[in-house]
C-alpha positions in Angstrom: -28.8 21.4 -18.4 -26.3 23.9 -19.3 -25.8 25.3 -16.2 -24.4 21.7 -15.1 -22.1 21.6 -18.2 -20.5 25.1 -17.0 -19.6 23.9 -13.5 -18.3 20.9 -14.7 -16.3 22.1 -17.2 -15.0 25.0 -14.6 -14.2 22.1 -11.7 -11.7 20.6 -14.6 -10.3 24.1 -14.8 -9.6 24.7 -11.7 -8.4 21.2 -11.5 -5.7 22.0 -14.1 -4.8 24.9 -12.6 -4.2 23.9 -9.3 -2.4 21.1 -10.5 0.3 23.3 -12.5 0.2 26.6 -10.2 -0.4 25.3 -6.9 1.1 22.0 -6.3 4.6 21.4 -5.2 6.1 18.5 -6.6 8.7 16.4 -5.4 12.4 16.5 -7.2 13.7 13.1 -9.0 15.8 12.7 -6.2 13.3 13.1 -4.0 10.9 10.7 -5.8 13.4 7.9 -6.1 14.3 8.3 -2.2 10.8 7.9 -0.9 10.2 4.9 -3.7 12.9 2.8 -2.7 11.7 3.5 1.3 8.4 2.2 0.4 9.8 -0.5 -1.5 12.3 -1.7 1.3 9.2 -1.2 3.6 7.1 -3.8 1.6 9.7 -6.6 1.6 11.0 -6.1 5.2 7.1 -6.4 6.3 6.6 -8.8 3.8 9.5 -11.1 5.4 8.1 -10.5 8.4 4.2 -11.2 7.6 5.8 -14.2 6.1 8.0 -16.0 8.7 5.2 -14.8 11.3 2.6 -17.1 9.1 4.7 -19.7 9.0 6.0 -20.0 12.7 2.5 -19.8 13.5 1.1 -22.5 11.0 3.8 -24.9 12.2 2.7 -24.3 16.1 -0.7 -24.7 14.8 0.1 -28.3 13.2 1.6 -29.2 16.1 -0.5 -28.7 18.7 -3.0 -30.2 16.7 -1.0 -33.3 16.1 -0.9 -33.8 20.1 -4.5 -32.3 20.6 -6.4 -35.3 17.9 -3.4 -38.1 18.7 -2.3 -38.3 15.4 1.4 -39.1 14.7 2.3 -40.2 18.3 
């Protein structure tokens, strides 16, 4: 059972380390840049996923409407 205890406790070590010693890490500037691209991202395609839902719903009530009779 120890064994198991060692390699876990040297995965978390490495871990750490590779965090601070091998990972490069974007600058502030850099971090806000990308952030407001994914935001901006997310509302265009939102908009989009949005009107496309309801152009769609609207042709679907419609053709409905002339396909059972209803509201002629």
């Amino acid at each position: 059972m120890k064994k198991n205890n060692n390699k876990t406790i040297q995965f978390f070590v490495d871990v750490w380390y590779e965090i601070r010693h091998k990972t490069t890490w974007p600058s502030m500037t850099e971090l806000w840049q990308t952030t407001l691209i994914v935001v901006l991202f997310v509302a265009v395609w939102s908009l989009f996923l949005g009107v496309t839902d309801t152009v769609y719903a609207k042709a679907l009530e419609t053709f409905l409407k002339f396909a059972t009779g209803v509201g002629a």
